[in-house]
TIZATI-681835 format. One record per atom (N, C-alpha, C): x, y, z; residue in one letter; residue number from 1; atom name. Coordinates in steps of 0.1 Angstrom, whole numbers. Layout:
# residues N
[[X Y Z] 'A' NUM 'CA']
...
END
This chain:
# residues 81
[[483 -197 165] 'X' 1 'N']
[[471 -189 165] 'X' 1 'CA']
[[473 -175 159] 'X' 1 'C']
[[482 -165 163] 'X' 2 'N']
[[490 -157 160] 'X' 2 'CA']
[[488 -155 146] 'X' 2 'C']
[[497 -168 134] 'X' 3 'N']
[[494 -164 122] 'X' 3 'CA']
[[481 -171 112] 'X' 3 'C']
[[476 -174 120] 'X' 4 'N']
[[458 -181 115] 'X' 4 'CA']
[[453 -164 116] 'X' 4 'C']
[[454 -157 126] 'X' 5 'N']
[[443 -149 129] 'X' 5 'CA']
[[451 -132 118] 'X' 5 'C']
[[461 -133 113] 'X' 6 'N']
[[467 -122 103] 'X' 6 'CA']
[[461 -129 87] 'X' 6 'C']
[[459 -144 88] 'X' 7 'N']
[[460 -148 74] 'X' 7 'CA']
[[442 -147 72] 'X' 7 'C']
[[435 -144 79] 'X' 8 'N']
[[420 -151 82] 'X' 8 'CA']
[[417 -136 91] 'X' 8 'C']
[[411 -131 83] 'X' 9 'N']
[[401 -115 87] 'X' 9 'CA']
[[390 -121 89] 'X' 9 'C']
[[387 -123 102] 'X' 10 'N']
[[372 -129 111] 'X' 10 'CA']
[[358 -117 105] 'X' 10 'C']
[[361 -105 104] 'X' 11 'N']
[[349 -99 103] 'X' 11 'CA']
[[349 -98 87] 'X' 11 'C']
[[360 -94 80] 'X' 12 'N']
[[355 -96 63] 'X' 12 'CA']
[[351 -109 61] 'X' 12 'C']
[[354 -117 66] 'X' 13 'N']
[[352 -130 63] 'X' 13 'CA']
[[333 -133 62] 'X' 13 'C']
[[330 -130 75] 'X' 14 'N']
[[315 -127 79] 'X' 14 'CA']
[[310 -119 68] 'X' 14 'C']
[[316 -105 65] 'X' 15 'N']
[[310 -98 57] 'X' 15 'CA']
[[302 -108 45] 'X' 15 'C']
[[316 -112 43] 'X' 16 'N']
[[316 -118 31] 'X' 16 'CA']
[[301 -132 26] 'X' 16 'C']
[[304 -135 39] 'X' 17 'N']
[[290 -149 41] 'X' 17 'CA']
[[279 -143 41] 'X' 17 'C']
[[278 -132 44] 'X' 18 'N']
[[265 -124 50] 'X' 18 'CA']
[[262 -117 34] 'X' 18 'C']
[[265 -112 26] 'X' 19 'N']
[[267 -105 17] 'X' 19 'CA']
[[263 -113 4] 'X' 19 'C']
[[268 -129 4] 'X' 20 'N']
[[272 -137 -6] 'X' 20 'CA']
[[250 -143 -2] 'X' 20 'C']
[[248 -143 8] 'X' 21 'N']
[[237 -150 10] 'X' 21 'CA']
[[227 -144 8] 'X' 21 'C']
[[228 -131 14] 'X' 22 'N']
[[216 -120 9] 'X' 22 'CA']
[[216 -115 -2] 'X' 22 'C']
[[231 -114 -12] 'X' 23 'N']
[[229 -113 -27] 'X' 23 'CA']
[[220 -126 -31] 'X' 23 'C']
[[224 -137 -29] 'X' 24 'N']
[[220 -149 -34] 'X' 24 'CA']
[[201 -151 -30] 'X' 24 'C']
[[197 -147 -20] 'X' 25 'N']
[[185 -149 -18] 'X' 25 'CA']
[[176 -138 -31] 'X' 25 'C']
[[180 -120 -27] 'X' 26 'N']
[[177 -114 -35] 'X' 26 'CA']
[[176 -117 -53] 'X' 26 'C']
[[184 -121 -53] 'X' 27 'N']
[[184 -123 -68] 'X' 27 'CA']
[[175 -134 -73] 'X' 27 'C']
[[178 -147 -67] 'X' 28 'N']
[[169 -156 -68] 'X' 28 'CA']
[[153 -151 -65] 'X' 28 'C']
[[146 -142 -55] 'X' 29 'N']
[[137 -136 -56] 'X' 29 'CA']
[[131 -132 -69] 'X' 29 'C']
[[140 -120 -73] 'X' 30 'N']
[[138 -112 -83] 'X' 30 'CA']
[[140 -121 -100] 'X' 30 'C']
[[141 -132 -100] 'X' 31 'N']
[[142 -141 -112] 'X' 31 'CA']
[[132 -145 -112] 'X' 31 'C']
[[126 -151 -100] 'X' 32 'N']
[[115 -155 -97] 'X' 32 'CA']
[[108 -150 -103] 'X' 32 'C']
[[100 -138 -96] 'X' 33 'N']
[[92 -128 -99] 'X' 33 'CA']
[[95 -124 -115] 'X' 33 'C']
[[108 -124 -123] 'X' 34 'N']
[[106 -125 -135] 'X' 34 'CA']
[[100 -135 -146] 'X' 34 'C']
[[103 -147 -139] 'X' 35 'N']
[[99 -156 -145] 'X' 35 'CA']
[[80 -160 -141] 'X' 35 'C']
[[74 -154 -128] 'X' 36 'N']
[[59 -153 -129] 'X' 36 'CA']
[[57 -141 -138] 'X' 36 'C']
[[60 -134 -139] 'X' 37 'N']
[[55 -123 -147] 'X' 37 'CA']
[[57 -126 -162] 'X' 37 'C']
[[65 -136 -168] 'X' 38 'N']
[[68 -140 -183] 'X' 38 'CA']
[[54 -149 -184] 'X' 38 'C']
[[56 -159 -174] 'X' 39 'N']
[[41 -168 -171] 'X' 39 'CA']
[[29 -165 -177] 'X' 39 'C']
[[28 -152 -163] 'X' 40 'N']
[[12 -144 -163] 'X' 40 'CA']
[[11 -137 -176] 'X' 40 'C']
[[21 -133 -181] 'X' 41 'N']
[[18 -123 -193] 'X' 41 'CA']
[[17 -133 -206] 'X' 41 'C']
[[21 -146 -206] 'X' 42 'N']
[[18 -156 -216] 'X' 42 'CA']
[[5 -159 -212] 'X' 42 'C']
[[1 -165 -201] 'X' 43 'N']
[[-16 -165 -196] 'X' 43 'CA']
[[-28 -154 -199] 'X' 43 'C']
[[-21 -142 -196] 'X' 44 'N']
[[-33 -136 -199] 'X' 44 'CA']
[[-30 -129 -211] 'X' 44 'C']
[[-20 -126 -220] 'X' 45 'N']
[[-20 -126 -235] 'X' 45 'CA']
[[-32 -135 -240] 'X' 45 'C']
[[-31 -150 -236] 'X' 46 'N']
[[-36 -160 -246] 'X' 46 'CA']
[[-56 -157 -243] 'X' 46 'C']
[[-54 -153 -232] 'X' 47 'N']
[[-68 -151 -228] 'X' 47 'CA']
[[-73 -134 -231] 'X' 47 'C']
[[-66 -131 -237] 'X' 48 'N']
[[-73 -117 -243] 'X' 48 'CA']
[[-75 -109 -234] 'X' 48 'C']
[[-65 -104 -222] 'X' 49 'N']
[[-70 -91 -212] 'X' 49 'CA']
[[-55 -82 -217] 'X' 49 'C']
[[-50 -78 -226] 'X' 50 'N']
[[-43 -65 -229] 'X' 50 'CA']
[[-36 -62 -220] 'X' 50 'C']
[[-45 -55 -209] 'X' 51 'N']
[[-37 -45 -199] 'X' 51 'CA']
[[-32 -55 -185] 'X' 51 'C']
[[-40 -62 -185] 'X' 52 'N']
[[-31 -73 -173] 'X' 52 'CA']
[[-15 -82 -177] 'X' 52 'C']
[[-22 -83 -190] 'X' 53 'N']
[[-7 -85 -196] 'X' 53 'CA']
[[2 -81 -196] 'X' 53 'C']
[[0 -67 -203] 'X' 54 'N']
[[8 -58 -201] 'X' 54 'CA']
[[16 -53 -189] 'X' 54 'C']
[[8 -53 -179] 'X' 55 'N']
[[16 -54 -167] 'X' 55 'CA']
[[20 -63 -159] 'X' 55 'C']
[[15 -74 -168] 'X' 56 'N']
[[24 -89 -160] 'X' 56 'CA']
[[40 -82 -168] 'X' 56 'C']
[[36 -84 -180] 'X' 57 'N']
[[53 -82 -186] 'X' 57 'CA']
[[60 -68 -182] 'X' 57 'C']
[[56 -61 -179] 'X' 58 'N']
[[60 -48 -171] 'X' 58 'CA']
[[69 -54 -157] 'X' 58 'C']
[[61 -61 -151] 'X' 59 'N']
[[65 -65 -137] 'X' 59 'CA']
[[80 -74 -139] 'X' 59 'C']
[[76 -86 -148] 'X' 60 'N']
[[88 -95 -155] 'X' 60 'CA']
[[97 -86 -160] 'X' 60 'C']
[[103 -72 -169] 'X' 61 'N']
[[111 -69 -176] 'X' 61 'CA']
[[118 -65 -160] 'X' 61 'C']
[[112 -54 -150] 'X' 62 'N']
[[113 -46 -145] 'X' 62 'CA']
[[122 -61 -134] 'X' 62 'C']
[[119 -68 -133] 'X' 63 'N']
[[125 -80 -124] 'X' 63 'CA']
[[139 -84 -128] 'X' 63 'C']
[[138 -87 -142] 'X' 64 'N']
[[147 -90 -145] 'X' 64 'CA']
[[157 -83 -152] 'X' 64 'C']
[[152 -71 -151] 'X' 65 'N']
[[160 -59 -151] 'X' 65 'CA']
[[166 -59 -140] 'X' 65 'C']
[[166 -58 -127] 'X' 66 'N']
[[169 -58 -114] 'X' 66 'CA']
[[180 -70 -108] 'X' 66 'C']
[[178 -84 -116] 'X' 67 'N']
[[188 -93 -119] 'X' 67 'CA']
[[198 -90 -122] 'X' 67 'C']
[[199 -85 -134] 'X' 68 'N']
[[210 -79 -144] 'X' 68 'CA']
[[217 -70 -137] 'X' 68 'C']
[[208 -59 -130] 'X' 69 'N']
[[218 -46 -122] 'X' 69 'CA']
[[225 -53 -110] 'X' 69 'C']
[[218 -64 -105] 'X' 70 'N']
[[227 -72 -90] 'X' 70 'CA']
[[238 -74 -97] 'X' 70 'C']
[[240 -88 -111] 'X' 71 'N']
[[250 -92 -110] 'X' 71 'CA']
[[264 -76 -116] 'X' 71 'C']
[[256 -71 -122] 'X' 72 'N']
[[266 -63 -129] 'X' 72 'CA']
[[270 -49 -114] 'X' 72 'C']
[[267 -52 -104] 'X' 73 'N']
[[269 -45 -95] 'X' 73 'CA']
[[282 -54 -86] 'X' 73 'C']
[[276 -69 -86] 'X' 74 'N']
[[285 -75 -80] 'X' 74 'CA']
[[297 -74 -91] 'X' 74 'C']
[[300 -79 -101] 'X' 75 'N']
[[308 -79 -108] 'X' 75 'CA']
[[317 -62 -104] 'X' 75 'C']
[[314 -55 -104] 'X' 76 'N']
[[320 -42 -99] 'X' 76 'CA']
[[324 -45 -83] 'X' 76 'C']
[[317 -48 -75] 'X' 77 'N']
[[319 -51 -62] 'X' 77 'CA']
[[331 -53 -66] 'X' 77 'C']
[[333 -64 -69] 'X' 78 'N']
[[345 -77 -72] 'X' 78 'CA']
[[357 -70 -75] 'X' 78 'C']
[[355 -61 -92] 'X' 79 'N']
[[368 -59 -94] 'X' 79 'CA']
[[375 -46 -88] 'X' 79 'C']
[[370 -36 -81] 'X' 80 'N']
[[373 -28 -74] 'X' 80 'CA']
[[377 -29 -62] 'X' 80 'C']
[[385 -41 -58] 'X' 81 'N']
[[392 -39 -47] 'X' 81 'CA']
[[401 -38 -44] 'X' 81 'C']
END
């Protein structure tokens, strides 16, 4: 038991679950939300409203801008240890 519990960090370990799943929800959120905003802004392009468009694809860049900074933040997470 002794060398289970030196090889096996109980609370990084958690971190790590906790961390891995709330990254993983967030991001999948935020793809989401880029991919309705690519949608809506193909929708209301084809229907001729300009500024709703425009802020559908506003919403989509800005999402999937947000994607991009998660992974390239985890990527840093990662190799900084």
């Amino acid at each position: 038991m002794t060398v289970l519990g030196t090889i096996i960090e109980g609370k990084q370990l958690w971190q790590t679950i906790v961390w891995a799943i709330g990254s993983g929800v967030v991001l999948t959120f935020a793809f989401s939300v880029a991919i309705y905003g690519a949608t809506r802004f193909a929708d209301l392009n084809r229907d001729e409203k300009p500024l709703a468009a425009g802020f559908a694809a506003a919403l989509g860049v800005l999402a999937f801008v947000a994607c991009i900074g998660g992974v390239v933040a985890g990527i840093i997470v990662m190799t900084n240890k």
